[in-house]
Residue, then its C-alpha position, 0 to 999 in steps of 0.5 A: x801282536x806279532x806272530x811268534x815264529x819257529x823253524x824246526x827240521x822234520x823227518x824227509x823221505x824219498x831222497x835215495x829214490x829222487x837221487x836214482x830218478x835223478x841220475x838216471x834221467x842225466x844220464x840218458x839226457x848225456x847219452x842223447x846229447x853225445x849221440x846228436x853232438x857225433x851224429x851232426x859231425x857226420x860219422x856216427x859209429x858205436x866204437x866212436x861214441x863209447x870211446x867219446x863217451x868215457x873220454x867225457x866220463x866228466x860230462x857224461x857220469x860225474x855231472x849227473x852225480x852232481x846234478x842228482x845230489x844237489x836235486x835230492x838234498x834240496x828236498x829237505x823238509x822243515x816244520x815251521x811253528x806259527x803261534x798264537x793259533x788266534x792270529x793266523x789267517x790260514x786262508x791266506x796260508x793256503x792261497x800262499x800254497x795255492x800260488x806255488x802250484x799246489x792243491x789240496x788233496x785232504x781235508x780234515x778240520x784241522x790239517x789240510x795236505x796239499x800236492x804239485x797241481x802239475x803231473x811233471x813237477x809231481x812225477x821229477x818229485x815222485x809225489x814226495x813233495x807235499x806240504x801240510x797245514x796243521x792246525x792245533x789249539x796253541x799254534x799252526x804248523x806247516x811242514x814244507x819244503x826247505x826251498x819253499x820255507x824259504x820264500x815263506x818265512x820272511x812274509x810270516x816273521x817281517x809282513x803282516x800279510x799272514x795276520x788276521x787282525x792285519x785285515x781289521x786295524x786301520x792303517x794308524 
């Protein structure tokens, strides 16, 4: 028996704070990097730097808009909907979570919350980022990210690799 696998969007937060974290982080990397292209050309005066600066506004203001547009819609969130509940191997679900660089934070019988194991990564996601596995009598939920559902679907509706009885059969 296969699993029965369904998508569904969940509700995400944060994306306004991860935009502004974003945009603010761009334009002080575009700052940085006018400055140093001025200052290696060897005349570094404020009255040239601003008029470099709006003459670039492309390169120095609509980038990071984009740039931090991009960055917060791709935290969007999905709960992916996994049944039967008897079939999942939910160790190999956490491992799955684990080779992503995350570890887990909560632990109850049955949910478990995972965050980015690195401070850099959690601090650019502004600890929004926080997968969780829920695990009820009729099926197993796991809400992630949308980008991260992506690289995980295809295991759990074309491989056998999520599936317990998978670990039991012999190869017929």
């Amino acid at each position: 028996m296969s699993l029965d696998v369904h998508v569904k969007p969940a509700k995400s937060k944060g994306h306004i704070e991860i935009f502004l974290l974003h945009f603010v982080l761009m334009l002080i990397a575009m700052f940085v990097f006018l400055a140093l292209i001025i200052l290696i050309g060897g005349d570094f005066q404020w009255s040239v730097f601003w008029k470099y600066y709006i003459t670039f506004i492309p390169l120095t203001v609509i980038l990071p808009i984009i740039v931090a547009i991009t960055t917060s819609l791709s935290y969007k969130r999905v709960d992916i909907h996994i049944a039967p509940t008897s079939h999942v191997n939910i160790d190999r679900l956490k491992d799955f979570l684990f080779s992503e660089d995350y570890i887990i934070v909560e632990k109850r019988e049955n949910f478990m919350q995972f965050i980015r194991h690195k401070t850099i990564p959690r601090f650019l996601s502004l600890n929004f980022d926080k997968p969780t596995i829920t695990i009820n009598d009729d099926e197993v939920v796991v809400n992630v990210l949308k980008r991260l559902s992506l690289v995980l679907l295809p295991q759990l509706t074309m491989g056998k690799r999520f599936m317990l009885e998978s670990e039991y059969k012999s190869n017929d």
